[in-house]
Backbone of each chain as nested JSON, in Angstrom:
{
  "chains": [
    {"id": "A", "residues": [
      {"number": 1, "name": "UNK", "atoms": {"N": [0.284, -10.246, 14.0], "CA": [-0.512, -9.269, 13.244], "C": [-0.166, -9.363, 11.759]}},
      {"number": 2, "name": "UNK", "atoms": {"N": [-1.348, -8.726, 10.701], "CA": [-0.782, -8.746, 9.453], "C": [-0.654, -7.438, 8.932]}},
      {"number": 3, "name": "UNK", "atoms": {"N": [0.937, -7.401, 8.469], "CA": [0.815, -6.138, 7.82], "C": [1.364, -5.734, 6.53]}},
      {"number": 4, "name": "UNK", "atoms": {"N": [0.506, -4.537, 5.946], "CA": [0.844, -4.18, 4.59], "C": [1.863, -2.62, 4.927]}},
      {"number": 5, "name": "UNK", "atoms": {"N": [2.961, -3.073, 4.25], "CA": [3.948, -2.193, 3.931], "C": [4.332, -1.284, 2.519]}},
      {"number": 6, "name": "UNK", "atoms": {"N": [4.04, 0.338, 2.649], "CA": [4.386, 0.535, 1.269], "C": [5.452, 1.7, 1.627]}},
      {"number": 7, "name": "UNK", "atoms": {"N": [6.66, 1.619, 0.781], "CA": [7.447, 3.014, 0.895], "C": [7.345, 3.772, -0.294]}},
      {"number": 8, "name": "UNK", "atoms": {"N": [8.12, 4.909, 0.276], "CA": [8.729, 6.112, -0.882], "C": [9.634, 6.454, -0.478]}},
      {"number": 9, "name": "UNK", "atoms": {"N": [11.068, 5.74, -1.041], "CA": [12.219, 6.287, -0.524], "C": [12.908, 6.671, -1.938]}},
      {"number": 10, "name": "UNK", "atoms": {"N": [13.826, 7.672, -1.83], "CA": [14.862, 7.957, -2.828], "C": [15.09, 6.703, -3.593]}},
      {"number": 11, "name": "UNK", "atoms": {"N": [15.605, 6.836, -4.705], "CA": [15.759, 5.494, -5.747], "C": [17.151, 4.978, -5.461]}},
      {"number": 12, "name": "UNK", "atoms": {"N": [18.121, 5.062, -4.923], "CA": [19.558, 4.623, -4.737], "C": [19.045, 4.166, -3.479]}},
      {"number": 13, "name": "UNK", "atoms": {"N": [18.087, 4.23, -2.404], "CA": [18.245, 3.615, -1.093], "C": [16.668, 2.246, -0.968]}},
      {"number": 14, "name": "UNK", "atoms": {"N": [16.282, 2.243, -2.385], "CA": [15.293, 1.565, -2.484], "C": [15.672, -0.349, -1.913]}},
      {"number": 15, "name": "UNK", "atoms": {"N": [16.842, -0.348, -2.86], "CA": [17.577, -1.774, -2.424], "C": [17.748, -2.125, -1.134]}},
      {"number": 16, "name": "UNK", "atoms": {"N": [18.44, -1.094, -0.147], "CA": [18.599, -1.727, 1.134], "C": [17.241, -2.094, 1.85]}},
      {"number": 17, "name": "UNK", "atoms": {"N": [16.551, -0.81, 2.001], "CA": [14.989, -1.342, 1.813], "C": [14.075, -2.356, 1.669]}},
      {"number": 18, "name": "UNK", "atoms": {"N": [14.32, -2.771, 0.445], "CA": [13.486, -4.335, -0.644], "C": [14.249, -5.16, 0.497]}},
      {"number": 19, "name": "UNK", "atoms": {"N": [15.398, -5.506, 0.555], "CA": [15.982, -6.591, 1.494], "C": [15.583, -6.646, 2.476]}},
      {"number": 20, "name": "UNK", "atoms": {"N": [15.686, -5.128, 3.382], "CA": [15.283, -5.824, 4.671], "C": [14.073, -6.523, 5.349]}},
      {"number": 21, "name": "UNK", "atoms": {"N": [13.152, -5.822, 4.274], "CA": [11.469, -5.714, 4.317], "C": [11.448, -7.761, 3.971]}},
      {"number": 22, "name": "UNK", "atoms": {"N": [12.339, -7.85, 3.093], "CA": [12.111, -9.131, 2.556], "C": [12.559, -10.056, 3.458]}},
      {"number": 23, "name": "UNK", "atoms": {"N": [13.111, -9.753, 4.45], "CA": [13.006, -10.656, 5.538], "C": [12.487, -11.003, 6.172]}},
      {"number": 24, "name": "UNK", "atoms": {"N": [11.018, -10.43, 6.673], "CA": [10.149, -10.131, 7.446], "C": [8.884, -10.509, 6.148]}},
      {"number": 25, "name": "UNK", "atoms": {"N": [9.148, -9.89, 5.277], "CA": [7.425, -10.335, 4.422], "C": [7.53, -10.354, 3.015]}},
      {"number": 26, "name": "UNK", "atoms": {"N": [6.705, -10.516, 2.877], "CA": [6.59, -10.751, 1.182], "C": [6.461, -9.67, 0.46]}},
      {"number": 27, "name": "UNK", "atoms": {"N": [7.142, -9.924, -1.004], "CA": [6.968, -8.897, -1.611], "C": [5.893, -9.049, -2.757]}},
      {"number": 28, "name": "UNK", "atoms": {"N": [5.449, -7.662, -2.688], "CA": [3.701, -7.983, -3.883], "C": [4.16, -7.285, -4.889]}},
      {"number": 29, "name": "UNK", "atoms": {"N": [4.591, -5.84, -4.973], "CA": [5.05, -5.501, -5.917], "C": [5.856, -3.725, -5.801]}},
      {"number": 30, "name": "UNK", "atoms": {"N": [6.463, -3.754, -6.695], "CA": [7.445, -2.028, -6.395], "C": [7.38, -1.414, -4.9]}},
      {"number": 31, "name": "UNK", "atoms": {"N": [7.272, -1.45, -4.384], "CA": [7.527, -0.902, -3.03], "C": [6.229, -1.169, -2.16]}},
      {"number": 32, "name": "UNK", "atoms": {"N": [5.893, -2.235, -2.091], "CA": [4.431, -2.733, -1.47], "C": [4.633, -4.556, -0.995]}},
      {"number": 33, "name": "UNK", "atoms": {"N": [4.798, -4.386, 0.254], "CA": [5.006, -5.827, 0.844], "C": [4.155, -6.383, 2.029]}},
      {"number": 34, "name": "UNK", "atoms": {"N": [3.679, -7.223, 1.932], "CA": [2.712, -7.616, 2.943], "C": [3.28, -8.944, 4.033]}},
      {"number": 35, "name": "UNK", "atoms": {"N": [2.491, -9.218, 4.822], "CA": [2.746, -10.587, 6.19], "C": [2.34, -10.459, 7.141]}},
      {"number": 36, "name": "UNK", "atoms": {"N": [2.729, -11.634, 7.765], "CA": [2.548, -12.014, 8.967], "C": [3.228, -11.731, 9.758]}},
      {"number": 37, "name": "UNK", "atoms": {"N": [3.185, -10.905, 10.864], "CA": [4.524, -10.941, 11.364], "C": [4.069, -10.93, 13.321]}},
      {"number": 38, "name": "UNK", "atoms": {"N": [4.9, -11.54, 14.165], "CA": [4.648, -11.221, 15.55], "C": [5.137, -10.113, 16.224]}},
      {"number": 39, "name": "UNK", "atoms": {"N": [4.62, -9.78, 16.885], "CA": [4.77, -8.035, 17.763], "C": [6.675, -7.948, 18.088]}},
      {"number": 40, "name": "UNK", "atoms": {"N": [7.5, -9.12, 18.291], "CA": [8.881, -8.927, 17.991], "C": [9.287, -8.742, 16.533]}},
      {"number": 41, "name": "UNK", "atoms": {"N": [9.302, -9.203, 15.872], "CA": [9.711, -9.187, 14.213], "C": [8.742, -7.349, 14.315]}},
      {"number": 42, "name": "UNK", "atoms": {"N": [7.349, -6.912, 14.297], "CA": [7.08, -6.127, 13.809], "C": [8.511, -5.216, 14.755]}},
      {"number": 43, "name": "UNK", "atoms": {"N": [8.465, -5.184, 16.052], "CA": [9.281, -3.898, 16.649], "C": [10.8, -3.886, 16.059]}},
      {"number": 44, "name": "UNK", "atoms": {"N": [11.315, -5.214, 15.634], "CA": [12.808, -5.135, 14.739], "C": [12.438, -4.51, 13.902]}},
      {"number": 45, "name": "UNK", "atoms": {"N": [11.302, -4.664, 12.832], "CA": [11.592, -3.86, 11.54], "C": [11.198, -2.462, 11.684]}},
      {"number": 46, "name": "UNK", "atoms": {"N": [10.544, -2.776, 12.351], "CA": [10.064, -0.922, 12.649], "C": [11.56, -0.038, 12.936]}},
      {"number": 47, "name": "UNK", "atoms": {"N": [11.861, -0.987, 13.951], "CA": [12.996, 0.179, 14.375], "C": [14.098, 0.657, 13.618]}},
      {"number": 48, "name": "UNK", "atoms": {"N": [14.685, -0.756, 12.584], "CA": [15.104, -0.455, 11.596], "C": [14.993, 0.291, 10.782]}},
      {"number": 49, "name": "UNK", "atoms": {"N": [13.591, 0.407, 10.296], "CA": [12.963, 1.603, 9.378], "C": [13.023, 2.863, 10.231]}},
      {"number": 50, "name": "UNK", "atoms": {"N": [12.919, 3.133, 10.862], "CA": [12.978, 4.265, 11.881], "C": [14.109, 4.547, 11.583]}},
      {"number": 51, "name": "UNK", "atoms": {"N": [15.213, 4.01, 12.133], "CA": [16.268, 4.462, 12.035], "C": [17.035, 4.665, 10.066]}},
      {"number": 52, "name": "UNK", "atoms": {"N": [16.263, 3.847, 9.249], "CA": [16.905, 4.206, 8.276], "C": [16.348, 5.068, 7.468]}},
      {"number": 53, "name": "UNK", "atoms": {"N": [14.872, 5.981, 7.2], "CA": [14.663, 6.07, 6.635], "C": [14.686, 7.845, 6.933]}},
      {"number": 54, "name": "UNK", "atoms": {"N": [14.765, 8.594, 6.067], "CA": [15.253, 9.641, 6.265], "C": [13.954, 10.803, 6.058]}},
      {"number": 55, "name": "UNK", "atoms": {"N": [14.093, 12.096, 6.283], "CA": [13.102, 12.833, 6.169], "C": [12.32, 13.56, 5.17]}},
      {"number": 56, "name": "UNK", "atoms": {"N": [13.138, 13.038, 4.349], "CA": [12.605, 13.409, 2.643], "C": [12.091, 12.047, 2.198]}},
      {"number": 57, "name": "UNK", "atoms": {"N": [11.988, 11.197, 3.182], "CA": [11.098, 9.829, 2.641], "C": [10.206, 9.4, 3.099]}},
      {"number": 58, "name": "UNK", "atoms": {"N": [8.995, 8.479, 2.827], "CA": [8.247, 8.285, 3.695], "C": [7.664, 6.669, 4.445]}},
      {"number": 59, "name": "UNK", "atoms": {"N": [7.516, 5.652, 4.677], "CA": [7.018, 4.667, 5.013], "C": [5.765, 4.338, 5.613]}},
      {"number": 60, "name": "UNK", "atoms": {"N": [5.132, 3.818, 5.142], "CA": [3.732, 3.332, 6.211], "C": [3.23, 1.848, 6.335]}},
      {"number": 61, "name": "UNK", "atoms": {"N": [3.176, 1.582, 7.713], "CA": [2.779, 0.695, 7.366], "C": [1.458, -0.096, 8.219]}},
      {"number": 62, "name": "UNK", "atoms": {"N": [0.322, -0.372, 7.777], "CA": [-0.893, -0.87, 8.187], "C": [-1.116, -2.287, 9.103]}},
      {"number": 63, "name": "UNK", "atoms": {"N": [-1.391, -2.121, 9.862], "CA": [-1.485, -3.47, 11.003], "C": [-2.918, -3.422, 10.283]}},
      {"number": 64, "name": "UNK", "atoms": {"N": [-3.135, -4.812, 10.981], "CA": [-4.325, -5.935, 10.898], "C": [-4.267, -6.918, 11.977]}},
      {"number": 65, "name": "UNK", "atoms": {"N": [-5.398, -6.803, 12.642], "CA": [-5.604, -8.472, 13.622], "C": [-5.452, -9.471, 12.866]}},
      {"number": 66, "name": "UNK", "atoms": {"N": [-5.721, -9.867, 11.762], "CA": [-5.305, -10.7, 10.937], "C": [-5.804, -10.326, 9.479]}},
      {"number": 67, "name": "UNK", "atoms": {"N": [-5.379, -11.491, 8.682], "CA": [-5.501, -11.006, 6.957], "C": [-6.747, -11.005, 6.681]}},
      {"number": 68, "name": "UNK", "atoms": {"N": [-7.614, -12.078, 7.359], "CA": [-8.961, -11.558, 7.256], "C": [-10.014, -10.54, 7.358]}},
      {"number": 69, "name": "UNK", "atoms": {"N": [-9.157, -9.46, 8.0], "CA": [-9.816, -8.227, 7.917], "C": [-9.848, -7.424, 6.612]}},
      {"number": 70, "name": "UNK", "atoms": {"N": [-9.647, -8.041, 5.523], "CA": [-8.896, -7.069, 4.273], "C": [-9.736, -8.42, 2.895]}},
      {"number": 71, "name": "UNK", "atoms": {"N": [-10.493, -7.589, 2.55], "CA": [-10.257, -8.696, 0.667], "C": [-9.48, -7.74, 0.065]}},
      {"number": 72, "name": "UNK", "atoms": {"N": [-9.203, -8.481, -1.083], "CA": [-7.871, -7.711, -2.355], "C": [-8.244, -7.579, -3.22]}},
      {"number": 73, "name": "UNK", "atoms": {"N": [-8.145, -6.977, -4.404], "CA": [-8.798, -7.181, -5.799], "C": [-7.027, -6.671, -6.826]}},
      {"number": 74, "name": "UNK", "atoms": {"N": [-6.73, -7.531, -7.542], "CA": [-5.543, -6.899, -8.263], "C": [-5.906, -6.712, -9.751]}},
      {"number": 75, "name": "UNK", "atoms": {"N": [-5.292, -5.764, -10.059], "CA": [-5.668, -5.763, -11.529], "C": [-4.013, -5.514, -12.454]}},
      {"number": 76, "name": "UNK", "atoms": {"N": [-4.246, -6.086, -13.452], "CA": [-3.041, -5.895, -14.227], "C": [-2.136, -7.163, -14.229]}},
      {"number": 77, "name": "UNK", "atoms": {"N": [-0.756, -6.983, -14.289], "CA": [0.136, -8.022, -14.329], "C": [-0.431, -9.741, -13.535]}},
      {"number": 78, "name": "UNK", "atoms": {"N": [-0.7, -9.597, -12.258], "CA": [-0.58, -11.022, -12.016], "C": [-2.354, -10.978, -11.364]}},
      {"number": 79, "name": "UNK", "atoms": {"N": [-3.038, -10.345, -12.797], "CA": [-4.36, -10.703, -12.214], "C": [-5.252, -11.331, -12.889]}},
      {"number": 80, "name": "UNK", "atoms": {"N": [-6.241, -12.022, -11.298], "CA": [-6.883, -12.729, -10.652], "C": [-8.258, -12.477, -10.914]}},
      {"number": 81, "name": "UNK", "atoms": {"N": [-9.295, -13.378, -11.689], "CA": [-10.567, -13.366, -11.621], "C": [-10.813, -13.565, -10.348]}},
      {"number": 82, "name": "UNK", "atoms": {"N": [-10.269, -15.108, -9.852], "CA": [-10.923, -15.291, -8.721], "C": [-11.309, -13.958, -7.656]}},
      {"number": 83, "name": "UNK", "atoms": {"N": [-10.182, -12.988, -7.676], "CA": [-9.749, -12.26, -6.873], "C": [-10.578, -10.938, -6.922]}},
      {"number": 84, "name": "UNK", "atoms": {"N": [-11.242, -11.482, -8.27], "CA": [-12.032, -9.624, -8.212], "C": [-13.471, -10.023, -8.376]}},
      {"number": 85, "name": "UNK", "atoms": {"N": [-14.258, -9.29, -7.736], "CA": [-15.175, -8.964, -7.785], "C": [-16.203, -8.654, -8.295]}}
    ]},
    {"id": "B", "residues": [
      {"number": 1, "name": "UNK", "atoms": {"N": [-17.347, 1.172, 2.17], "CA": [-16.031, 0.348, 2.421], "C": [-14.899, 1.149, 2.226]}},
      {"number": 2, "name": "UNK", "atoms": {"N": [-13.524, 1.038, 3.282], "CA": [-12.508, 1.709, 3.031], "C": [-11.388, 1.132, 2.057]}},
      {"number": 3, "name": "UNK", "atoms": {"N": [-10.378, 1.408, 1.641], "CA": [-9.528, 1.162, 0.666], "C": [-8.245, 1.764, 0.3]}},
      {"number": 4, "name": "UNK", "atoms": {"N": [-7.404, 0.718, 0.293], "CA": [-6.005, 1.298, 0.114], "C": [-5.534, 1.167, -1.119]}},
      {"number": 5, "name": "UNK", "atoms": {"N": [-5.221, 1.551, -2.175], "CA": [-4.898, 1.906, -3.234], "C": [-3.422, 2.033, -3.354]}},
      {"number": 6, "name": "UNK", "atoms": {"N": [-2.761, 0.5, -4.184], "CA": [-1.581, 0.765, -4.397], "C": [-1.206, 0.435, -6.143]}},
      {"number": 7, "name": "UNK", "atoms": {"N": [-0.505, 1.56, -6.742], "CA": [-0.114, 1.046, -8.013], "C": [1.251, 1.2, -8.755]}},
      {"number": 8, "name": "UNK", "atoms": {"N": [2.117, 0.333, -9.517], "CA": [2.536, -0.309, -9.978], "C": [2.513, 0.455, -11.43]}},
      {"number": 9, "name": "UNK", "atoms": {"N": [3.126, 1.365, -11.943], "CA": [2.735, 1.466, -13.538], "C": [3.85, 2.341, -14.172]}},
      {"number": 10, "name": "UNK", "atoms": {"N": [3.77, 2.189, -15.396], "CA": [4.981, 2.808, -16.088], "C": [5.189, 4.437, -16.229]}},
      {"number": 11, "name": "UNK", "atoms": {"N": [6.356, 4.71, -15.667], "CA": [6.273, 6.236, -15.456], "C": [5.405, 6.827, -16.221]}},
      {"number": 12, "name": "UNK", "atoms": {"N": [5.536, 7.326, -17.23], "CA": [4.628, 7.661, -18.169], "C": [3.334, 8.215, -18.134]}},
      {"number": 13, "name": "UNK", "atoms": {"N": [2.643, 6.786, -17.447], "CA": [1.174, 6.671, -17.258], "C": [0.787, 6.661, -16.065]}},
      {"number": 14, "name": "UNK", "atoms": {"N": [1.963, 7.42, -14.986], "CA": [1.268, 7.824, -13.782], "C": [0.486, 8.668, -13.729]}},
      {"number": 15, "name": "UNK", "atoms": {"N": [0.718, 9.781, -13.874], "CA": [-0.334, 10.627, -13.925], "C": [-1.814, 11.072, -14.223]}},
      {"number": 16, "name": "UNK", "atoms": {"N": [-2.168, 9.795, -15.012], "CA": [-3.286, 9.876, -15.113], "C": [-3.734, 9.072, -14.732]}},
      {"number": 17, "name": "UNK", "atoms": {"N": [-2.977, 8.221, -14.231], "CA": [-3.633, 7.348, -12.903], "C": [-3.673, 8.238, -11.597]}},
      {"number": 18, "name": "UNK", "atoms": {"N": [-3.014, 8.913, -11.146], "CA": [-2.886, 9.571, -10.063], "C": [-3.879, 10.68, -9.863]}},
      {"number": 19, "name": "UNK", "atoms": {"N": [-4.446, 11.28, -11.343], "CA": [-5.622, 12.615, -11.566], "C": [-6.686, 11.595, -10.958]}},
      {"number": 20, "name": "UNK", "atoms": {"N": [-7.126, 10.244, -11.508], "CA": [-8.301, 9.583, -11.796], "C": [-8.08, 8.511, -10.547]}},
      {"number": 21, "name": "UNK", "atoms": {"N": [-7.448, 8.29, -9.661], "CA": [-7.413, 7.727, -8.383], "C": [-7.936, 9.15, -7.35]}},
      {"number": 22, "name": "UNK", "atoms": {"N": [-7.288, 10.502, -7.623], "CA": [-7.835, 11.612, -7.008], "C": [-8.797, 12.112, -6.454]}},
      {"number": 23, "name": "UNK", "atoms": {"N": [-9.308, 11.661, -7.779], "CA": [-11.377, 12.302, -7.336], "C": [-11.963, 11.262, -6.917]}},
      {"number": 24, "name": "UNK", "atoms": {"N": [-11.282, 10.049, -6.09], "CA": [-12.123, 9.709, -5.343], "C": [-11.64, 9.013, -3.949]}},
      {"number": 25, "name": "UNK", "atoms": {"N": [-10.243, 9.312, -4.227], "CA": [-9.489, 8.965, -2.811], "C": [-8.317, 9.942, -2.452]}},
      {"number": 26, "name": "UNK", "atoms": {"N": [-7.896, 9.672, -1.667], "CA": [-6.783, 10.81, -0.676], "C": [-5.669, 10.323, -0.984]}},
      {"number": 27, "name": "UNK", "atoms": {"N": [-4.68, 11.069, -1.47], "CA": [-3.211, 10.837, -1.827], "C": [-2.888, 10.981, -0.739]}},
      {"number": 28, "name": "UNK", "atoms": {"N": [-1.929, 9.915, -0.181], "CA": [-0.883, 9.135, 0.541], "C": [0.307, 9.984, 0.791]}},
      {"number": 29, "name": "UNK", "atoms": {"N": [1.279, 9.165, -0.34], "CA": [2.119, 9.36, -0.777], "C": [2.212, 8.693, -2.546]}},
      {"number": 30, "name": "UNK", "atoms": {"N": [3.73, 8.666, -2.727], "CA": [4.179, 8.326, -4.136], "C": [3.383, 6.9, -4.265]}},
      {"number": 31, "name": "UNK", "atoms": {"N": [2.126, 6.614, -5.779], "CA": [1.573, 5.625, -5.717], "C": [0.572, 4.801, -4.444]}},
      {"number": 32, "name": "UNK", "atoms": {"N": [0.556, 5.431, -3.555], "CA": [-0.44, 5.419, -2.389], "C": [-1.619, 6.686, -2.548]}},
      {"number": 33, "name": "UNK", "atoms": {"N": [-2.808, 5.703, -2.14], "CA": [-4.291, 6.298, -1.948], "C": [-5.043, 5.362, -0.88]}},
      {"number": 34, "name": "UNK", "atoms": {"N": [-5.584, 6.374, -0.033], "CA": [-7.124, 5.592, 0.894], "C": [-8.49, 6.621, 0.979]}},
      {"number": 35, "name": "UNK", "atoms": {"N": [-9.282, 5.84, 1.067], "CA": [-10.407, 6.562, 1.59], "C": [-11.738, 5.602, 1.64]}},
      {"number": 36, "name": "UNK", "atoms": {"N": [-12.863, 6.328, 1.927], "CA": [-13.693, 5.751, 1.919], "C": [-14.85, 5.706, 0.684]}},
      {"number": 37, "name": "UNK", "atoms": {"N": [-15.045, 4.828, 0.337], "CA": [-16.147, 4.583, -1.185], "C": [-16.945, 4.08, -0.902]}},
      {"number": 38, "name": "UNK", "atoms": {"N": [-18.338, 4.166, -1.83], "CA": [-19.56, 3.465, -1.389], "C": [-18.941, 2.378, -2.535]}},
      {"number": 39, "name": "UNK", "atoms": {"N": [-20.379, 1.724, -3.282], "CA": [-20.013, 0.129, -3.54], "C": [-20.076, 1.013, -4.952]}},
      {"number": 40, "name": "UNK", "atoms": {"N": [-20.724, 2.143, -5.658], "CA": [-20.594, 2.536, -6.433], "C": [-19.286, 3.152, -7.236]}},
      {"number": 41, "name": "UNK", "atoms": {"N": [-18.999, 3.75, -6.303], "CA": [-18.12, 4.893, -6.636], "C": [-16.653, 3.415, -6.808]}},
      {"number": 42, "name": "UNK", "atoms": {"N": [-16.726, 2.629, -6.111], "CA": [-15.876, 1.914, -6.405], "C": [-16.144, 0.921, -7.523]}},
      {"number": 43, "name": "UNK", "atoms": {"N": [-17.196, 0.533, -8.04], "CA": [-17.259, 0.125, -9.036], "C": [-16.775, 0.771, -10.411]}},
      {"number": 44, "name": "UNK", "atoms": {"N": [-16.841, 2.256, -10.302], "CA": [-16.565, 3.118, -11.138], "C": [-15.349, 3.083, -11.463]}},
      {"number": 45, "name": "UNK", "atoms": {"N": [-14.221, 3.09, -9.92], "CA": [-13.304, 3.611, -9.858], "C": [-12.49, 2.155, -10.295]}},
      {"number": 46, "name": "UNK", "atoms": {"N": [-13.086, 1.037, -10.125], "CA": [-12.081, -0.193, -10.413], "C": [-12.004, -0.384, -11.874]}},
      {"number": 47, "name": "UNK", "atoms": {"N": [-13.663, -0.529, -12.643], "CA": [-13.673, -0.767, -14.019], "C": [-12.615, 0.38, -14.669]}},
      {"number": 48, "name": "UNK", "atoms": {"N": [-12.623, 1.574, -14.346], "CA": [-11.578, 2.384, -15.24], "C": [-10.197, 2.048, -14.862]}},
      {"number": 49, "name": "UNK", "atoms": {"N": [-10.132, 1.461, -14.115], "CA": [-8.475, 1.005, -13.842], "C": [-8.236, -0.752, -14.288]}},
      {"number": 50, "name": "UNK", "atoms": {"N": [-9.281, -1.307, -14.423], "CA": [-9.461, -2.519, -14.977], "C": [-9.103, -2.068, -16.869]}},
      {"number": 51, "name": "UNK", "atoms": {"N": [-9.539, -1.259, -17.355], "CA": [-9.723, -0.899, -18.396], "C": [-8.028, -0.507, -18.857]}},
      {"number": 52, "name": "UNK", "atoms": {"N": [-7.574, 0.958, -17.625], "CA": [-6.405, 1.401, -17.85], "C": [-5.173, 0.295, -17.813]}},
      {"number": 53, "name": "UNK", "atoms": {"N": [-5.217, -0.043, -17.114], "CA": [-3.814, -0.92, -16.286], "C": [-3.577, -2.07, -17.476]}},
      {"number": 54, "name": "UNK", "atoms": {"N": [-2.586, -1.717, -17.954], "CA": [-1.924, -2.767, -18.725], "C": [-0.883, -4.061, -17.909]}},
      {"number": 55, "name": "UNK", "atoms": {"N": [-0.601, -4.946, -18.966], "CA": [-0.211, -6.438, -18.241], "C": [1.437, -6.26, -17.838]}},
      {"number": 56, "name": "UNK", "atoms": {"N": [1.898, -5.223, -18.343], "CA": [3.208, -5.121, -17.477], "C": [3.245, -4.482, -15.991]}},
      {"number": 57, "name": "UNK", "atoms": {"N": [1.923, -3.916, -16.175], "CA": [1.635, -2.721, -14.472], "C": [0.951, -3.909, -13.817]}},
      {"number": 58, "name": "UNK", "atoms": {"N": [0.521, -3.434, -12.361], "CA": [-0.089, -3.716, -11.389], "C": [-0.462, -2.595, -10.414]}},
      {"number": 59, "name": "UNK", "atoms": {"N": [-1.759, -3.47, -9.9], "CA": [-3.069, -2.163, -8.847], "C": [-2.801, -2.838, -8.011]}},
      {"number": 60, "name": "UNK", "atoms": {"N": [-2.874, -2.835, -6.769], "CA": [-3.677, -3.916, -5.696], "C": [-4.498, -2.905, -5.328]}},
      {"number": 61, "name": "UNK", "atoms": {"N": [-5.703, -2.959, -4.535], "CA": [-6.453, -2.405, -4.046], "C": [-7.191, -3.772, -2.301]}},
      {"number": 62, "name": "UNK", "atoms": {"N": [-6.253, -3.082, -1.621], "CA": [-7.083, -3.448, -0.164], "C": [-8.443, -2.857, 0.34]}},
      {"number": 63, "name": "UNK", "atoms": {"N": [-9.646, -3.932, 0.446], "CA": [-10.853, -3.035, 0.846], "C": [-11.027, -4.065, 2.633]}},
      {"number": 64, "name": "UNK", "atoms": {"N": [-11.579, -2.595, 2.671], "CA": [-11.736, -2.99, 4.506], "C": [-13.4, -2.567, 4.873]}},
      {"number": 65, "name": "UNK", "atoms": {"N": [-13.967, -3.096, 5.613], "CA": [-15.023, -3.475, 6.329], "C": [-15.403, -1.333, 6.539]}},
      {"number": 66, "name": "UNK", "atoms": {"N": [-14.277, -0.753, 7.569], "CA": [-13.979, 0.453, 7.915], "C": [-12.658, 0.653, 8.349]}},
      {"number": 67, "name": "UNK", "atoms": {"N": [-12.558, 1.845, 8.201], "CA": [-11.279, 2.262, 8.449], "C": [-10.05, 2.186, 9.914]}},
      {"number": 68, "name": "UNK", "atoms": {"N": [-11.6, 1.622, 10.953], "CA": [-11.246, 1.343, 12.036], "C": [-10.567, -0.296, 12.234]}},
      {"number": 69, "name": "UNK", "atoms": {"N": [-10.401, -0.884, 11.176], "CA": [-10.097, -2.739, 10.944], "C": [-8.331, -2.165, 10.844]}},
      {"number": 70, "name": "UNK", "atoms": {"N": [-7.974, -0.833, 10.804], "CA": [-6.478, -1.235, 10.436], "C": [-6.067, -0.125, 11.771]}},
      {"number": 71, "name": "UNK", "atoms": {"N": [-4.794, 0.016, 12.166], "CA": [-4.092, 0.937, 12.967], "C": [-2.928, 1.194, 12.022]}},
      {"number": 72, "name": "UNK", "atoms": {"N": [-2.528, 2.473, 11.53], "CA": [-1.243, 3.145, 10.826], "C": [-0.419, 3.17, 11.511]}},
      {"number": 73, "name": "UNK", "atoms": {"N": [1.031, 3.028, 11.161], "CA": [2.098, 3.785, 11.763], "C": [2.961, 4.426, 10.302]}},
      {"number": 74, "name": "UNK", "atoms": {"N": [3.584, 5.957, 10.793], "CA": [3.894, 6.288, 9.684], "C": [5.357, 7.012, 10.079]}},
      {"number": 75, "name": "UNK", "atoms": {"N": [6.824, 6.74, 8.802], "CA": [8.115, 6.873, 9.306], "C": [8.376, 7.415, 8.337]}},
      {"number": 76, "name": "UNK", "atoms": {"N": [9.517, 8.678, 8.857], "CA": [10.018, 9.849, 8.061], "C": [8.92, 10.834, 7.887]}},
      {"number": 77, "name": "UNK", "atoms": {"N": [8.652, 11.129, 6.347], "CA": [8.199, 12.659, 6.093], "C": [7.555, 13.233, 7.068]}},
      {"number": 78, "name": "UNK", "atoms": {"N": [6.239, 12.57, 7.216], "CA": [5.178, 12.446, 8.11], "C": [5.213, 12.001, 9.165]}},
      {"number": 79, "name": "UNK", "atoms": {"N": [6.154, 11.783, 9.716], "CA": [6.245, 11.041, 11.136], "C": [5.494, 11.914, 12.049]}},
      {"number": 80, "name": "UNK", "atoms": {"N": [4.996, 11.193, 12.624], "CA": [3.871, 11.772, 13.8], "C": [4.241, 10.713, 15.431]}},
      {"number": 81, "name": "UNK", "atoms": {"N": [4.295, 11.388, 16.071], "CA": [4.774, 10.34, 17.156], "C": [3.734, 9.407, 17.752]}},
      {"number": 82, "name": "UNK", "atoms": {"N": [2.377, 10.517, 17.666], "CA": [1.1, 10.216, 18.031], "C": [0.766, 8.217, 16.917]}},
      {"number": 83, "name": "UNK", "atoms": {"N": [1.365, 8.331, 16.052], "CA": [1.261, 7.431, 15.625], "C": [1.49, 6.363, 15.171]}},
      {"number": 84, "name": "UNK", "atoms": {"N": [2.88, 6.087, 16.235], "CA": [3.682, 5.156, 16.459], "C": [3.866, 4.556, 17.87]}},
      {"number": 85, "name": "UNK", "atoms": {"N": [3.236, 3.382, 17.84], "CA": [3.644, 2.46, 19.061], "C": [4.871, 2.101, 19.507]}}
    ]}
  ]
}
């Protein structure tokens, strides 16, 4: 499946976070990471996040049958004519 | 078309990204928005952020077919059990 990941965690627990996420997927930008990932890798990170993320924070993150269900359009820093519309 | 709204920008100038992402999508969380737009309202809503967003920030904006192309899961604040596999 593909999925887009964005948090809101406290700013001192952002780091452990960025890492683990970065094992599993890419990072796009400040707390927003996307991939590929298979139904094992998704249930490791999930559970991880589950277990780390606390109740004054929040995580979400969006499945996809694949990336083709989604166009992108970015604007700003690393943007893309091709990419917009 | 539906749309996920993620941004990237210098403290500062959140907020008026966050008023003007408002009136036309559903706050998330911190820097998160979705909802649904016609082809207008998103034309509206991209050119003023095409306009705003300077080259040190970044937008992404995910557009989807409908809202039914993605499945959520959501951890901590909001945790809902209903919405976790």
């Amino acid at each position: 499946m593909y999925v887009i990941l964005v948090y809101d965690l406290e700013a001192d627990r952002t780091n452990k976070m960025h890492k683990e996420c970065g094992q599993y997927l890419d990072w796009k930008q400040n707390s927003l990471f996307e991939g590929e990932l298979t139904k094992s890798q998704y249930k490791e990170l999930s559970n991880w996040i589950d277990k780390y993320v606390n109740t004054e924070e929040k995580v979400v993150i969006y499945k996809f049958r694949s990336e083709n269900a989604m166009n992108k359009d970015i604007y700003g820093f690393e943007r893309d004519s091709s990419n917009i519309i």
